[in-house]
C-alpha positions as CSV (number, residue, x, y, z in Angstrom):
1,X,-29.4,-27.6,2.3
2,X,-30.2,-24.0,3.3
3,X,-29.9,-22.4,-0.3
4,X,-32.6,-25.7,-1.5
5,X,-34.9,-25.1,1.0
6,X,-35.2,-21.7,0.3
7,X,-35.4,-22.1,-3.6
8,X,-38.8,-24.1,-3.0
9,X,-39.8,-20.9,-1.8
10,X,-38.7,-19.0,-4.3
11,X,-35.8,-17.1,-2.2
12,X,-32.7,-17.3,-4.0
13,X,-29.9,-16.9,-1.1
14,X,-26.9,-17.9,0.5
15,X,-25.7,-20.2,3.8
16,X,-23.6,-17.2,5.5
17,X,-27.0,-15.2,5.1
18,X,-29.4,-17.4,6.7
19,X,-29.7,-18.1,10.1
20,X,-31.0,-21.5,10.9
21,X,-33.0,-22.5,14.5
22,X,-30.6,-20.4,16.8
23,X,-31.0,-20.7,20.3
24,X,-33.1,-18.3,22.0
25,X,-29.4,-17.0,23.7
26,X,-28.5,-16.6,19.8
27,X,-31.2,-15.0,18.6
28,X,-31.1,-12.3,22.1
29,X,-28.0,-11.5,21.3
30,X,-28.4,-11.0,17.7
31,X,-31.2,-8.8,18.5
32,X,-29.4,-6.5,21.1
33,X,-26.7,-6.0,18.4
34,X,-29.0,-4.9,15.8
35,X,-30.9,-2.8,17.7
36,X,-34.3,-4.4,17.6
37,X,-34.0,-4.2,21.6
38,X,-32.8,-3.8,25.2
39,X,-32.4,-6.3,28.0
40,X,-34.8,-5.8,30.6
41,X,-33.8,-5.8,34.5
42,X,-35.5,-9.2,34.5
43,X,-33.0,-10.7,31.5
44,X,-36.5,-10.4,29.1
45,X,-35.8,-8.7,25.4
46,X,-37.7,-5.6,25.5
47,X,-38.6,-4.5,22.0
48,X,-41.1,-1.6,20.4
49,X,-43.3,-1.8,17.5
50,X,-43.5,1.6,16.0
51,X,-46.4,2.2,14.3
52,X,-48.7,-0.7,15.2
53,X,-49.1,-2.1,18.6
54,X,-51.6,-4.2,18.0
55,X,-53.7,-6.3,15.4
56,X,-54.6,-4.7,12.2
57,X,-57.8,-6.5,11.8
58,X,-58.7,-4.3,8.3
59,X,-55.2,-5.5,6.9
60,X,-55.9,-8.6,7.2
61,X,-57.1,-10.8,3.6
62,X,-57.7,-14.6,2.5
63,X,-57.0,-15.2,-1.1
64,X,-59.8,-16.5,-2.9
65,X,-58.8,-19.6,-4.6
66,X,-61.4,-22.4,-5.8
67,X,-60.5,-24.8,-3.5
68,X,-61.6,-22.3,-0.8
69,X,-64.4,-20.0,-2.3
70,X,-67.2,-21.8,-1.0
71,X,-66.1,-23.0,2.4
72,X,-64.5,-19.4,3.6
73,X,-67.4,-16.8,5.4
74,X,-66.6,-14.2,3.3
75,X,-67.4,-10.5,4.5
76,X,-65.8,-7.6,7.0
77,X,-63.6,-10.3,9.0
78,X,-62.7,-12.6,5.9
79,X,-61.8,-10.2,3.2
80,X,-61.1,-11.8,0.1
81,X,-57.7,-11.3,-2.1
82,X,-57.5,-11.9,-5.5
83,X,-54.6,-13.7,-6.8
84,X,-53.3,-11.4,-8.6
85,X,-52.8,-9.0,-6.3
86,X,-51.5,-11.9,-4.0
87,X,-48.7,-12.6,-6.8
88,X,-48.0,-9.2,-6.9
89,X,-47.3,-8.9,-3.0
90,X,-45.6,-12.4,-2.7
91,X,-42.8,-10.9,-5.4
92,X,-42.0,-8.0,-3.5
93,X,-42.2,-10.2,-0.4
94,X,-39.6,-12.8,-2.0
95,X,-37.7,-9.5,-3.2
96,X,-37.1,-8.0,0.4
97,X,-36.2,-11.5,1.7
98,X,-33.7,-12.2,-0.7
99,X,-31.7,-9.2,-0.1
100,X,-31.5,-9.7,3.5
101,X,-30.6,-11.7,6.1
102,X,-33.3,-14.3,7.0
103,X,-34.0,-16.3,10.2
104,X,-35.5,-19.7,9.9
105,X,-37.9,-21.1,12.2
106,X,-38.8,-24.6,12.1
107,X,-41.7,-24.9,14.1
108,X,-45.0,-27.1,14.9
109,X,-48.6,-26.1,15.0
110,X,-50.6,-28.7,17.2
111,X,-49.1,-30.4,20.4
112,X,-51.1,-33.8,19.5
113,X,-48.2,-34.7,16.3
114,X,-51.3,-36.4,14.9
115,X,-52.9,-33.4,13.8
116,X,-50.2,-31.2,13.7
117,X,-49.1,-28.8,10.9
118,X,-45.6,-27.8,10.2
119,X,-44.7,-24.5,10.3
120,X,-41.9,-22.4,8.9
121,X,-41.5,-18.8,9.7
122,X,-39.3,-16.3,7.4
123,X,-38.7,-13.1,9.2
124,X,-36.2,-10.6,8.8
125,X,-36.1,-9.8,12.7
126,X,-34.5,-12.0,15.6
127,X,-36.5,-10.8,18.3
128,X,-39.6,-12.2,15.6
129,X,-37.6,-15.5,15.1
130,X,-37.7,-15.6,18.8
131,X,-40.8,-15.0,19.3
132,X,-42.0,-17.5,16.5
133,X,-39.8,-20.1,18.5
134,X,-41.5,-19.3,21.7
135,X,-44.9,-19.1,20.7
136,X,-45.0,-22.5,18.7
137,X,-44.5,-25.8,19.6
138,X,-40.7,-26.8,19.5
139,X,-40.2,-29.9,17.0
140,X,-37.5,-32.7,19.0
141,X,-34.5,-33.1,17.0
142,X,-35.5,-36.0,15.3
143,X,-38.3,-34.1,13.9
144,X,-36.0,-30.7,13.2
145,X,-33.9,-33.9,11.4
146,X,-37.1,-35.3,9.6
147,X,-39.2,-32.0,9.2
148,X,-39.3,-32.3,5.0
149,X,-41.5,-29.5,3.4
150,X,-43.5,-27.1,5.7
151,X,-47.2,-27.3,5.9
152,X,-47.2,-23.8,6.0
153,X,-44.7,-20.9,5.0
154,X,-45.0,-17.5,7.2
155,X,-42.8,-15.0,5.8
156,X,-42.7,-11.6,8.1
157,X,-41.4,-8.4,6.5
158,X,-42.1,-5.4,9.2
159,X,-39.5,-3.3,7.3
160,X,-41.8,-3.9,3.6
161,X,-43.8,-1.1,3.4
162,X,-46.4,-1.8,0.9
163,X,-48.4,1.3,-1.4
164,X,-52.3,0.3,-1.5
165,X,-52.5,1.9,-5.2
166,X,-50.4,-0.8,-6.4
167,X,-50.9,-3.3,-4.6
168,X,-54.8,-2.8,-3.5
169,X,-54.6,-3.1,0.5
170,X,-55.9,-1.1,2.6
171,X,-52.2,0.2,4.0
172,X,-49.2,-0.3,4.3
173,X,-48.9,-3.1,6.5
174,X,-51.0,-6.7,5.6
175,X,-51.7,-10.0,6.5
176,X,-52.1,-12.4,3.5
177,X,-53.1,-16.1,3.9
178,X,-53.5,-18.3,0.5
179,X,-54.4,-21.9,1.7
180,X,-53.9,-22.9,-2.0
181,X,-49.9,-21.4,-1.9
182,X,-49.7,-22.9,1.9
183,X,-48.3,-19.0,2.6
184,X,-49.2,-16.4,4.7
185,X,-47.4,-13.2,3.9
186,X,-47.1,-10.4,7.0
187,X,-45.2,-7.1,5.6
188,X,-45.3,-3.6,7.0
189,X,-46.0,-4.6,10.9
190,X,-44.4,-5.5,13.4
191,X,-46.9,-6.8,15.9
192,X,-45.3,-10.1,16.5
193,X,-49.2,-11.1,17.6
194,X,-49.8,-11.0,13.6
195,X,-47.4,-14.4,13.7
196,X,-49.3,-15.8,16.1
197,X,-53.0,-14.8,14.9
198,X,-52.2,-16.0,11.5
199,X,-51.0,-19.1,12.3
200,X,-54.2,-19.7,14.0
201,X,-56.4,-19.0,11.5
202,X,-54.6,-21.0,9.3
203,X,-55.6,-23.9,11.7
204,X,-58.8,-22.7,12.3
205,X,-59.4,-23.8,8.1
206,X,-57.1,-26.8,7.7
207,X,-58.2,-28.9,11.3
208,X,-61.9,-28.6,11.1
209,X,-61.7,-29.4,7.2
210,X,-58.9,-32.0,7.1
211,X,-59.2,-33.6,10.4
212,X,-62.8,-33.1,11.9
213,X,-60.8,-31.5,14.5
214,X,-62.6,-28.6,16.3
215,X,-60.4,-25.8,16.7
216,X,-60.9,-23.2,20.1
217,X,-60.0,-20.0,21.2
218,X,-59.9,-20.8,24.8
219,X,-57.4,-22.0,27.7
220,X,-57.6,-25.3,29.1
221,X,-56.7,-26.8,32.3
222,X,-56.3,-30.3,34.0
223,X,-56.9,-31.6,37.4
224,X,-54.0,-34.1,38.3
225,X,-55.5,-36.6,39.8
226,X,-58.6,-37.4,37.7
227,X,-57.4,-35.6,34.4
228,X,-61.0,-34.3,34.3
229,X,-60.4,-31.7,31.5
230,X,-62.0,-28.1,31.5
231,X,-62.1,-25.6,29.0
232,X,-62.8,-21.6,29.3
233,X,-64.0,-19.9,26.8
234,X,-63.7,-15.6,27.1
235,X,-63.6,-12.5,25.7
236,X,-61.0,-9.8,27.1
237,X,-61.6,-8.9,30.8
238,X,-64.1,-12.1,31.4
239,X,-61.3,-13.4,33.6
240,X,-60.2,-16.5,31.4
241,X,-56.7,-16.3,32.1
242,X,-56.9,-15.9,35.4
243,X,-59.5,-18.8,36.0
244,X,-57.8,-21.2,34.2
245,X,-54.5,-20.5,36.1
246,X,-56.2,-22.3,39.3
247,X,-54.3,-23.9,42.1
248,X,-54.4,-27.9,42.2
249,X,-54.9,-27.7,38.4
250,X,-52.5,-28.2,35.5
251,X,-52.4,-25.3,32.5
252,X,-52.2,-27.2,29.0
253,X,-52.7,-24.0,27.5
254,X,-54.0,-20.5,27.8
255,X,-55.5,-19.7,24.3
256,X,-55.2,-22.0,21.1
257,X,-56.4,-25.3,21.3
258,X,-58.0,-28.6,19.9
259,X,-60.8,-30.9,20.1
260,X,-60.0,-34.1,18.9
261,X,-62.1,-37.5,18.7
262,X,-60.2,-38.6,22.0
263,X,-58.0,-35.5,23.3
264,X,-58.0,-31.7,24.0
265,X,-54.2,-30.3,22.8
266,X,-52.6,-27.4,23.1
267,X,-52.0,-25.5,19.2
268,X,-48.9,-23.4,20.2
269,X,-45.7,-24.0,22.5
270,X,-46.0,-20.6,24.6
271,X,-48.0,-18.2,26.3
272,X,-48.6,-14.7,24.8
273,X,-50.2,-12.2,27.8
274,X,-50.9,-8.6,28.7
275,X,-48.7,-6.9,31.0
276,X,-50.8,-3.9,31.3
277,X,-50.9,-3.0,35.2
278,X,-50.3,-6.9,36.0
279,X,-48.2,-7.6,39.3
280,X,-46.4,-10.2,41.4
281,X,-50.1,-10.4,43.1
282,X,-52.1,-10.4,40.6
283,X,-50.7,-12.2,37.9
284,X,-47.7,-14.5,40.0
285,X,-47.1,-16.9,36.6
286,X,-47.2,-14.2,33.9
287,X,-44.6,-11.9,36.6
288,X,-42.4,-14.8,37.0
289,X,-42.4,-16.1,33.3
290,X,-41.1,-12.3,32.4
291,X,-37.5,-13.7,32.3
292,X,-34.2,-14.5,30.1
293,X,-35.8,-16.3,26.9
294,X,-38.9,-14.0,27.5
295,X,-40.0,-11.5,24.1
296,X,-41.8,-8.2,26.0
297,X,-43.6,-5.7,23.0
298,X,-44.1,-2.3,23.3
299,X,-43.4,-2.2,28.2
300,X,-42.4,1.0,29.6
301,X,-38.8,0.7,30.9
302,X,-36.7,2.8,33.0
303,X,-33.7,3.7,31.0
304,X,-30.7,3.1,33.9
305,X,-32.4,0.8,36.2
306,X,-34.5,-1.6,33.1
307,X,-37.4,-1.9,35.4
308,X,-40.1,-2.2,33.3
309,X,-43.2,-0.1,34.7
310,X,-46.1,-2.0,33.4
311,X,-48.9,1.0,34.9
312,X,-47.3,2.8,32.3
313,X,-47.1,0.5,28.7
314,X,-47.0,2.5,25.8
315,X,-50.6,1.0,24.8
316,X,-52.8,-1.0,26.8
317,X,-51.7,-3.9,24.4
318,X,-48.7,-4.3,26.1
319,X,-47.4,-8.1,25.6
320,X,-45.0,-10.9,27.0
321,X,-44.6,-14.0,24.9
322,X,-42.8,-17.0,26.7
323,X,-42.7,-20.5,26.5
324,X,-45.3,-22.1,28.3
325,X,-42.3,-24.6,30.3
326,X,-42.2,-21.5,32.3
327,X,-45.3,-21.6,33.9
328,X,-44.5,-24.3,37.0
329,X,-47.8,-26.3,36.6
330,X,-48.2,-26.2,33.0
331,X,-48.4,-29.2,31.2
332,X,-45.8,-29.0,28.8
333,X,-46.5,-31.8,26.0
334,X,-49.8,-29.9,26.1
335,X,-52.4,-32.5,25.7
336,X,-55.0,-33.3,28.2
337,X,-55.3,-37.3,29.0
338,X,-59.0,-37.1,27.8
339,X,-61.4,-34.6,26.2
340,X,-63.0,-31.9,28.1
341,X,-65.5,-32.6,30.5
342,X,-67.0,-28.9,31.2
343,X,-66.7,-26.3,29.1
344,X,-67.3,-23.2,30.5
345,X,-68.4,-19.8,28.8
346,X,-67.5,-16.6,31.1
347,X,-68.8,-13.7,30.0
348,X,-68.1,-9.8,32.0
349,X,-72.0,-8.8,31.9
350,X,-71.7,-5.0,32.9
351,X,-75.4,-4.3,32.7
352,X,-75.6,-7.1,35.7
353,X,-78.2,-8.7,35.0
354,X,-77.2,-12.4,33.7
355,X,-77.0,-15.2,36.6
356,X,-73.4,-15.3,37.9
357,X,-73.8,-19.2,36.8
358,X,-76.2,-21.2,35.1
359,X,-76.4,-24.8,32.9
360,X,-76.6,-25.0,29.7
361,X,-78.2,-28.0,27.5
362,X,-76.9,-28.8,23.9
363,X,-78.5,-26.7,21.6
364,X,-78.1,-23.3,24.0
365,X,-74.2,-23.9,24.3
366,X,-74.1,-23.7,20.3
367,X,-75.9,-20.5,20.9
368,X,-73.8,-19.0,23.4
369,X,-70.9,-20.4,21.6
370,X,-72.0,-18.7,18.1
371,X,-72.8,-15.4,20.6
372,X,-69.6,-14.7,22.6
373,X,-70.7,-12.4,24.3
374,X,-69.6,-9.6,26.9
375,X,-69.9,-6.4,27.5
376,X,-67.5,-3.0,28.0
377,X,-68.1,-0.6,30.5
378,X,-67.5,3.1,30.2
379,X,-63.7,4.0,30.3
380,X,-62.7,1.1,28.7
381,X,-62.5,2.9,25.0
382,X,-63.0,6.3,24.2
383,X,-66.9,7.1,23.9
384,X,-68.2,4.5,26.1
385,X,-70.5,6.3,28.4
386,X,-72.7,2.6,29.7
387,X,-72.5,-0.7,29.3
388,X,-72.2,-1.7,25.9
389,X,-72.7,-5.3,24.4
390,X,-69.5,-7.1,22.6
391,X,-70.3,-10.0,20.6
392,X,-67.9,-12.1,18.7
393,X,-68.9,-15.1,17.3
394,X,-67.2,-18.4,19.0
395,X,-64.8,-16.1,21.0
396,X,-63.1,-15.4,18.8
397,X,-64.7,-14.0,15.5
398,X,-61.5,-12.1,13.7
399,X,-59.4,-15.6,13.7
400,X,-62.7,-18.1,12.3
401,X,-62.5,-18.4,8.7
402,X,-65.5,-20.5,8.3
403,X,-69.6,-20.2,9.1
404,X,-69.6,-19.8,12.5
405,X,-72.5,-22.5,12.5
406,X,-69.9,-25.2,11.2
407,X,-67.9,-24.7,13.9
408,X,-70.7,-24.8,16.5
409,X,-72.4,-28.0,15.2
410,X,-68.8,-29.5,16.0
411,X,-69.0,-28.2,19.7
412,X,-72.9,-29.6,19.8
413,X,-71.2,-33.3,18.5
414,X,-68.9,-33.3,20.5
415,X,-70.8,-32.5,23.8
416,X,-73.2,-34.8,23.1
417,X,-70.6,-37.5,22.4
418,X,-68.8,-37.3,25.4
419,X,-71.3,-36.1,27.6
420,X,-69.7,-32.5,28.1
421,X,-71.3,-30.7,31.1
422,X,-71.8,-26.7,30.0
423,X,-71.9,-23.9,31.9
424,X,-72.5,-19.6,31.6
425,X,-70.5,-18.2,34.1
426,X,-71.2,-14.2,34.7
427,X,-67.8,-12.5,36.1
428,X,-69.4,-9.5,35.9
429,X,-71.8,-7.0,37.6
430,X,-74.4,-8.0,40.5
431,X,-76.7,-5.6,42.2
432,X,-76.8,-3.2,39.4
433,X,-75.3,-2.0,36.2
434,X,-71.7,-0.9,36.2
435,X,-71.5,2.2,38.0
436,X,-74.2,1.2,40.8
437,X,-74.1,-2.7,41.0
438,X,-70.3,-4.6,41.8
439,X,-68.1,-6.8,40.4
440,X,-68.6,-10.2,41.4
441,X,-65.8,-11.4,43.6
442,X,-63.3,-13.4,42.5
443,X,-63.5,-15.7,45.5
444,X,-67.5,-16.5,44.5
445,X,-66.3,-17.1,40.6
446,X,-63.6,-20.0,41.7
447,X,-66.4,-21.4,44.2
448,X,-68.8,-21.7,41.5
449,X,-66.3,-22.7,38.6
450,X,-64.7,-25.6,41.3
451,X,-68.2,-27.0,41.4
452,X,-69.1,-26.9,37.9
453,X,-65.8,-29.3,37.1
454,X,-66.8,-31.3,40.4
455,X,-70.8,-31.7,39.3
456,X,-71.9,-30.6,42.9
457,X,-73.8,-27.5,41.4
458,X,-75.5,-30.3,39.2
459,X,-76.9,-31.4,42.9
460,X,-78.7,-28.1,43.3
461,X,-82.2,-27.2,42.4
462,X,-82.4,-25.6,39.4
463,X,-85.2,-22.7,38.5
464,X,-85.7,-21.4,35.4
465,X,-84.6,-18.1,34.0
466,X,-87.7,-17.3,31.3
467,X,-86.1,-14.3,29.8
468,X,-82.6,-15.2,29.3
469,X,-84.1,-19.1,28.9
470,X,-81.0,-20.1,31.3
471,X,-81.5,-23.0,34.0
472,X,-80.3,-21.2,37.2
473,X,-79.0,-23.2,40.5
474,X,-80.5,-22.0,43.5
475,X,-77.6,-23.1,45.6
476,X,-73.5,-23.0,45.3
477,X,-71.3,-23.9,47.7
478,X,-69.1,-21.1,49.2
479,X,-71.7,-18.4,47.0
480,X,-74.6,-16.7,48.9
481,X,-77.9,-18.4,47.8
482,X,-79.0,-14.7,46.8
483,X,-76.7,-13.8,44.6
484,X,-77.2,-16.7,42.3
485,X,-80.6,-14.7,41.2
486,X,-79.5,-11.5,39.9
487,X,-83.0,-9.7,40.2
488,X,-82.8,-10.6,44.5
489,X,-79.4,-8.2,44.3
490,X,-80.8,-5.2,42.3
491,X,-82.5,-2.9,45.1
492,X,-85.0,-1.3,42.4
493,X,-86.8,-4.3,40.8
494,X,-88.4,-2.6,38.1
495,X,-85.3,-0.9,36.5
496,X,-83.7,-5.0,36.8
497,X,-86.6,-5.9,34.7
498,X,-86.4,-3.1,32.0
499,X,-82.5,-3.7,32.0
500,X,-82.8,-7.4,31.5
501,X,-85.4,-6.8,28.8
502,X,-83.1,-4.3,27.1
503,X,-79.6,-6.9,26.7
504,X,-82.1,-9.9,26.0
505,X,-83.5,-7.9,23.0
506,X,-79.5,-7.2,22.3
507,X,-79.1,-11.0,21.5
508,X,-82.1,-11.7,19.6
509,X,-81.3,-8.6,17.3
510,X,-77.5,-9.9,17.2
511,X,-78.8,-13.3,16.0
512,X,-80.8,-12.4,13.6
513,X,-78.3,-9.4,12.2
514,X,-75.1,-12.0,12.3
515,X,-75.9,-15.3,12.2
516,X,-78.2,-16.0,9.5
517,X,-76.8,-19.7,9.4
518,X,-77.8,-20.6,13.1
519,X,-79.9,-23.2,12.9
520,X,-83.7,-22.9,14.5
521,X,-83.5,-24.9,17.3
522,X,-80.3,-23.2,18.1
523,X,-81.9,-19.6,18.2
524,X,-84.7,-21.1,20.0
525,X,-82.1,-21.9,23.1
526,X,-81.4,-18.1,23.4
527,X,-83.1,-15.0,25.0
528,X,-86.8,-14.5,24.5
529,X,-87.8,-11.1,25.7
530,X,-90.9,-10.5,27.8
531,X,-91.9,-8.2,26.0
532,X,-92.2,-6.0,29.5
């Protein structure tokens, strides 16, 4: 059965080579007597990646085939592949495979079955088998006994090092997706995240396309009670983990996920989190899912005692992958019982001058959505001496491999369809920019997201905002009335107003640089500088 399976991909091996869905005991083992890691003092598989620690978002390619050409947004994020030079990387590929021994993966991508994808993963590596088993959705074993043909094939060859003057990437490492083959080839990394990232992109195409399914980079939670759904949408830093991982709530998922016509369902099986400087304190369900079964990339560990120090991560991309069973109030089929009714957009605004909530209507969550914005602050990455503006389009720009606009007039469908309340929420700065203003508290942000998934902020007044064309409640419960308007907290009006003006004209220039496809009543629900 192995050795057919195999053939249909073109990899010509034997049953004694190949090992098939082993337990995640198995595949620990098996890693620890290769050498691809160490236990940890917590019973997690500790494993480094050499060279690459984190995405290689330059390696990354789509092959251009007809049946894609015109639907893929082509340019710096989608870089097209020809297929010959895809041929020529899928035989060394089926080359390095052969010759060694293989680890199969039978996985699933999608937690609603009806929209789900099959998905096999080739890797040379147990602790990448592991995390591959981990990370997607874990077929019963009536499927494993039905599965058939893959959807997809994801073959992972860290050890392949590839030459760019034969085979025309831009290194040695590359991530190859050819929705025409149903393959995505990874070779010369081994950033397990490249797995992961791939396998969402490849979703990102075939559910939006096949299935009218809109596909999110977002976590989701639940309430129990009334299964009123919410999702978060967030860059690094805005605070999206932490949100959605809310007392009284159930997790379905904390990044991948899809909007159907009648549910909101998790795309993976598993959870895949920093560990830089996180703590029992801080971060209580990442800490306690660091544990036996548990993959941990590239964390600092003592050498006699295994106590991983996570202040001191060999990159700030330090990483945990784990199955998401091991959070205690995670919702492990991962579906919601009905689609989202908020969906909230947190952004970090460092320059502290965007309301630290405010409503949006139809047209200016497309906008927002298309946006994705947030901003670093000085420290952050080398070079950064103020605030500086991030946008990537839908949260989530490098794994999108359509018009952004496509994906937004799903969003705008579906809100209007089910009546989706929307709201900006600011984690960010107040009373200043970084460096003079201060973070919002933590304890203000809950308030104000608990009353956006409740509606009571809908029972405030509302004023508003000309300049950032936001509707702005006056009142929050648990938030001081003043520090719902930013301006009130800023001490020197005047530099609020010339700092405003500055990050509104920062969208507007964004929008018209990067999304030549939004639609004009769309950019008419964005900024409008005063021209002050």
């Amino acid at each position: 059965m192995v050795v057919e399976e195999l053939e249909q991909y073109g990899i010509h091996h034997t049953d004694d080579r190949t090992a098939i869905d082993p337990s995640p005991a198995r595949l620990i083992e098996k890693a620890v007597s290769r050498g691809e890691g160490i236990l940890a003092s917590t019973g997690a598989l500790a494993v480094t990646t050499g060279k690459y620690t984190g995405r290689s978002p330059k390696d990354r390619f789509i092959v251009d085939t007809p049946d894609v050409h015109d639907k893929i947004a082509w340019g710096n994020v989608n870089v097209p592949f020809s297929e010959e030079d895809y041929q020529l990387v899928h035989d060394e590929v089926i080359s390095y495979l052969s010759e060694r021994r293989i680890f199969m993966v039978h996985g699933i991508a999608g937690a609603d079955r009806r929209y789900s994808r099959k998905i096999l993963v080739l890797t040379e590596l147990a602790s990448q088998a592991l995390f591959a088993h981990q990370m997607l959705v874990r077929p019963t074993e009536e499927e494993l006994a039905n599965y058939g043909r893959a959807d997809f094939v994801v073959m992972a060859c860290p050890g392949l090092k590839l030459d760019p003057a034969v085979h025309h990437t831009h290194s040695e490492a590359a991530v190859i997706i050819n929705f025409k083959e149903r393959v995505v080839l990874i070779a010369g990394t081994q950033y397990s995240g490249e797995i992961k990232k791939s396998i969402f992109s490849v979703m990102n195409y075939l559910l939006p396309v096949e299935e009218n399914v809109l596909t999110m980079h977002c976590s989701c939670n639940m309430n129990p009670q009334s299964h009123g759904t919410t999702v978060f949408f967030g860059l690094s830093g805005t605070g999206k983990t932490t949100l959605s991982a809310a007392e009284g709530r159930l997790l379905i998922g904390d990044d991948e996920h899809g909007w159907a016509k009648d549910s909101v369902f998790n795309i993976e099986g598993g959870c895949y989190a920093k560990t830089i400087r996180i703590s029992e304190a801080t971060e209580p369900q990442i800490w306690h899912a660091i544990r036996f079964g548990s993959l941990c990339e590239n964390v600092v560990l003592d050498p006699n005692s295994r106590v991983a120090d996570y202040d001191d991560s060999l990159t700030e991309n330090g990483r945990v992958a784990y199955p998401v069973e091991f959070i205690e109030n995670a919702v492990v089929k991962g579906r919601a019982k009905r689609t989202p009714d908020v969906v909230i957009f947190l952004t970090a605004d460092a320059f502290g001058v965007l309301p630290p909530i405010s409503k949006l209507d139809e047209n200016a969550a497309m906008y927002h959505f298309m946006t994705g914005f947030t901003s670093k602050v000085a420290g952050t990455e080398r070079g950064i001496k103020e605030p500086t503006p991030t946008f990537s389009s839908l949260f989530g720009e490098p794994f999108m491999p359509l018009d952004p606009m496509v994906y937004a007039k799903m969003l705008g469908e579906k809100i209007e369809h089910n009546g989706t309340r929307v709201y900006l929420i600011n984690t960010g700065w107040s009373g200043g920019s970084y460096g003079t203003g201060s973070r919002i508290k933590l304890k203000y942000t809950r308030k104000m997201v608990e009353a956006a998934q409740s509606g009571i902020i809908d029972d405030s007044e509302f004023v508003h905002d000309e300049r950032f064309n936001l509707d702005v409640p006056t009142s929050c419960p648990g938030v001081p009335d003043e520090l719902l308007n930013p301006r009130s907290t800023w001490a020197d009006k005047d530099a609020y107003d010339a700092t405003a003006e500055k990050l509104a004209q920062m969208f507007v220039e964004n929008a018209e640089k990067r999304l030549q496809s939004m639609t004009p009543e769309v950019r008419a629900a964005g900024p409008r500088p005063l021209g002050k």
